[in-house]
N, C-alpha and C positions, 0 to 999 in steps of 0.2 A: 406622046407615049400613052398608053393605054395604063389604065390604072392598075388594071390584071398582069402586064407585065413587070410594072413598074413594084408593085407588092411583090413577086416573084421575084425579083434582081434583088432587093431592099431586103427581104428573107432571108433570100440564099448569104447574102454576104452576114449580116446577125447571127445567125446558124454557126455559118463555120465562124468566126470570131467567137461565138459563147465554146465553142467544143474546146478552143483552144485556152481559153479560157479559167471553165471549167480543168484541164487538167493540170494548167497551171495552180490553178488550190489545190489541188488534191494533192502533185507533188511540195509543193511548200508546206502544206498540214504534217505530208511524211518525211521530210527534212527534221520540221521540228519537232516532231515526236524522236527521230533519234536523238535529238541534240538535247533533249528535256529530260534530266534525269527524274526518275519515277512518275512517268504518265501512261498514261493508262486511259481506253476506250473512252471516257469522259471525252476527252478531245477532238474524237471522233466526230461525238453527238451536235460539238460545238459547230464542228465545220459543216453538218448537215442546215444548222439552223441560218446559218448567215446565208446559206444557198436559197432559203424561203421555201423547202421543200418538205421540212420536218414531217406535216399531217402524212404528205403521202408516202413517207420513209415509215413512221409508226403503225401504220394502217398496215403493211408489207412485209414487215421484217422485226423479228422478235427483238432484234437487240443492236444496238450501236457498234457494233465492232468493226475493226480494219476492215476485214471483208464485207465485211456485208453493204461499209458506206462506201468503199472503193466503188464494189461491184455496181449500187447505186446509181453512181456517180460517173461512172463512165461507162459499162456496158450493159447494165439494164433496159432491156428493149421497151417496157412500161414505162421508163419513167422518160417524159417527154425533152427532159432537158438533161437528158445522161449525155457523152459523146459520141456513142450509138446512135442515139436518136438523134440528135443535132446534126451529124454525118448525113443520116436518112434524108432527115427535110431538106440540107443545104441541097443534097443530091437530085431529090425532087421537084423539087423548085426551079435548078439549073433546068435539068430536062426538060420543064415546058418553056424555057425562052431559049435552047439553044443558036435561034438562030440570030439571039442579041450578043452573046456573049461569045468569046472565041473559043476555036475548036479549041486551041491548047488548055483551056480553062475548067472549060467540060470534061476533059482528059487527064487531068489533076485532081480535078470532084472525085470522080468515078474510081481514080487509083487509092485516094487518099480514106474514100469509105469503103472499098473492097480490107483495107490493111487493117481498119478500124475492127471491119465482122470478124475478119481472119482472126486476128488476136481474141476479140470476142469470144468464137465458138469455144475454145480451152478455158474452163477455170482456172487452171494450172499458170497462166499469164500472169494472174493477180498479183502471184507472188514478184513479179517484174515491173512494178508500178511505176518506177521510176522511169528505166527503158520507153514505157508507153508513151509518158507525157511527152518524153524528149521525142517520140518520133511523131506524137500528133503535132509538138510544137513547128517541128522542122516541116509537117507535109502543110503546114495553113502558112508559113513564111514563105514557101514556093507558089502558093497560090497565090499571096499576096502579090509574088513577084512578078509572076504571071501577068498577072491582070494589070498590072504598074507597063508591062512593057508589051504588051496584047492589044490594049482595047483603048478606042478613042476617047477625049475627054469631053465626053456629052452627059445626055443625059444618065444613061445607065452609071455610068464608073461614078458621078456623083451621088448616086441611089446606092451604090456600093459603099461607096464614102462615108454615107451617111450614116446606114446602119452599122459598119463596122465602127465609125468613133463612139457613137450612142454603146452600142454595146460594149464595147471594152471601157469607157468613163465608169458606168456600172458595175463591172467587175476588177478594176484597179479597187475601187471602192470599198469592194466585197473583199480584197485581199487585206485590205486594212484592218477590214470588221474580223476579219482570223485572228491577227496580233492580238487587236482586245479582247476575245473571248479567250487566249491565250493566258493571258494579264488576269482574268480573273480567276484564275488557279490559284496564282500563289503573290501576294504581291509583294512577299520576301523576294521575289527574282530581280524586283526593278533595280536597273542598274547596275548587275551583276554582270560576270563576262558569261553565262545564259541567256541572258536579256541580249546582252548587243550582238549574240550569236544569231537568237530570234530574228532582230531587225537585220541584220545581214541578210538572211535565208531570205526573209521579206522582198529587199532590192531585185536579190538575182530569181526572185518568182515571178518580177517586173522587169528584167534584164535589162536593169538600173542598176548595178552594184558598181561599176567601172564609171559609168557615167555620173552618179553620185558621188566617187569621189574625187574626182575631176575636179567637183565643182564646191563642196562641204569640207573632204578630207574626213575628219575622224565621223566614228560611228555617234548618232545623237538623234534623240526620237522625234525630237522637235523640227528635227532638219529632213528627216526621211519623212514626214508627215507632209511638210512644206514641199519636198520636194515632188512625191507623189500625186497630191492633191492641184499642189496651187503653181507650177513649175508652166512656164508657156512654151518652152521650150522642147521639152522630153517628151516622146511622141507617146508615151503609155499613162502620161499624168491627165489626170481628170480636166484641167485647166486646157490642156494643148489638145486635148481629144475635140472638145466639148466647142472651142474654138475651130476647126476643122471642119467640124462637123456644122456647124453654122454658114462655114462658107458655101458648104457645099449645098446649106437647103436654099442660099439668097439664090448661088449659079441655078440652082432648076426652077425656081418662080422670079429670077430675073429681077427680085427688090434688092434694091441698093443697099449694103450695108448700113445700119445706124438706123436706121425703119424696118417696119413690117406691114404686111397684109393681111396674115393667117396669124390664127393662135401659136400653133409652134413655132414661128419665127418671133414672135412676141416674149411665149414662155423661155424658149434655148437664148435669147435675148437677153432676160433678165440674171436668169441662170451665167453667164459669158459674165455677164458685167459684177455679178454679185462673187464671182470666183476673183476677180481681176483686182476687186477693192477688200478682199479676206484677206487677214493677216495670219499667220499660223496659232499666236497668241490667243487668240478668238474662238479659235477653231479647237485649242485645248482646254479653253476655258469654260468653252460650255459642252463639252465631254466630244470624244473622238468618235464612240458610239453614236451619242445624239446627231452627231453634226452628220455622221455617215447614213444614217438611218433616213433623214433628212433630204438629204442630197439624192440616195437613192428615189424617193418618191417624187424629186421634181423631174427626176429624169425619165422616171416612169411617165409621168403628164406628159413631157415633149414626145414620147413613145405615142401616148393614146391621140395626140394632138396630127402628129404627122400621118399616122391610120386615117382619123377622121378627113382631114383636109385631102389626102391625096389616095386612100384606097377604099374607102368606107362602101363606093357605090359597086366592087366589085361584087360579081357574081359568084357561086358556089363551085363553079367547075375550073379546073385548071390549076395546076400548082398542089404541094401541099398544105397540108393546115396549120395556118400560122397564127401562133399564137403569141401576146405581148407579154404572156408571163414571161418573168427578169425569170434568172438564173436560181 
């Protein structure tokens, strides 16, 4: 497979997982602002900063409010990682490899970022924020489903694979880092039935809440941290992504599991085994933030690793502009 295609597939699929992503925070931030008695735009600012987009949010926009990081956040055509744009590039991306990926798939892109602009053009939408997520959540599970029951299991669907675990590990991550910038409001809440309200909202932003308590039962921070993080089983936890995601970069360079040849199979490697032997005790002990913060940068190295190894020699033309910045 050509590298130029191969970054093009591996895009498109990163793309649409960050959009759906992305509105996944946005609705969980506005869950918990209803559920948070006296908050106020602070909370806002909070959820801009775990996105890593602060500079270019302050640079733009006079003030943290609802609107402004919503609009940020999800239809902002500048800002490269809103869901506007994320839509845009999965879309363009698609387009130059149509003839990898099945009609039906292209045909879902295409629907899924027309509904995107549509709601766009209205500012009047914003005040529907809710509505939005739930329906970008709903049109990226039918692509998923698509592509699950569409397209052969080669090379492409594992370059799909790939990028989508990477990215949502990332952003499971980043919904954590919400909680605790949450947490540092007030930390009279801990343990209150606001606090376990929080961590609810949390689960079902991860559409974990049913399946959490399947398997925990009662509401416990220590248990939703374990379970998000380090869980092998639950397909949105960092542990189970991040394991997937490994499989699928051995199936495209053909190394056997337990070894490697390249950096990224080395780095997502260590990264695998260091999730496998964390305890959640560890993981609170030397702070949820630190360890998130943490986790984020090695997954960014598996990002830059898998660029260099397998797209680095593409050329400038074809595809849109893909960029490794996280979310």
């Amino acid at each position: 497979m050509l590298s130029r295609v191969a970054d093009s597939i591996y895009w498109m699929s990163r793309y649409i997982e960050r959009a759906e992503n992305v509105a996944r925070t946005v609705a969980v931030n506005a869950t918990l602002m209803l559920d948070a008695p006296g908050a106020d735009d602070s909370q806002w600012d909070a959820l801009v900063k775990t996105s890593g987009d602060h500079d270019e949010f302050t640079a733009r926009y006079a003030a943290a409010t609802r609107f402004n990081v919503i609009r940020f956040l999800t239809m902002d055509p500048d800002n490269p990682n809103s869901v506007l744009s994320c839509l845009g590039s999965a879309r363009e991306n698609a387009r130059s490899i149509r003839e990898i990926i099945s009609s039906e798939m292209w045909e879902q892109i295409n629907t899924f970022y027309l509904m995107v602009r549509s709601v766009a053009a209205s500012p009047g939408n914003l005040d529907r924020v809710q509505e939005f997520c739930e329906a970008v959540k709903q049109s990226s599970h039918l692509f998923n489903g698509i592509t699950l029951g569409t397209l052969t299991r080669g090379e492409a669907w594992h370059f799909i694979r790939l990028g989508q675990m990477l990215e949502r590990a990332d952003k499971t991550s980043r919904l954590l880092d919400v909680k605790y910038y949450i947490l540092l409001r007030s930390a009279a809440d801990v343990g209150t039935p606001i606090d376990e309200i929080q961590w609810a909202a949390l689960l079902r932003s991860a559409s974990g809440f049913e399946m959490y308590r399947k398997q925990h039962g009662r509401i416990a921070p220590a248990n939703i941290v374990q379970f998000l993080l380090l869980e092998p089983d639950f397909p949105r936890a960092v542990r189970c992504c991040l394991n997937l995601g490994r499989e699928s970069l051995h199936a495209i360079t053909g190394t056997p599991p337990g070894s490697f040849r390249n950096p990224p199979e080395r780095l997502l490697g260590q990264l695998c085994s260091d999730l496998a032997y964390t305890q959640v005790d560890e993981v609170i002990h030397r702070g949820l933030h630190e360890y998130v913060d943490d986790l984020q940068g090695r997954i960014n190295r598996v990002g830059r690793g898998i660029h260099d190894a397998f797209f680095a020699l593409r050329t400038p033309n074809g595809g849109a502009h893909n960029v490794e910045k996280a979310f």
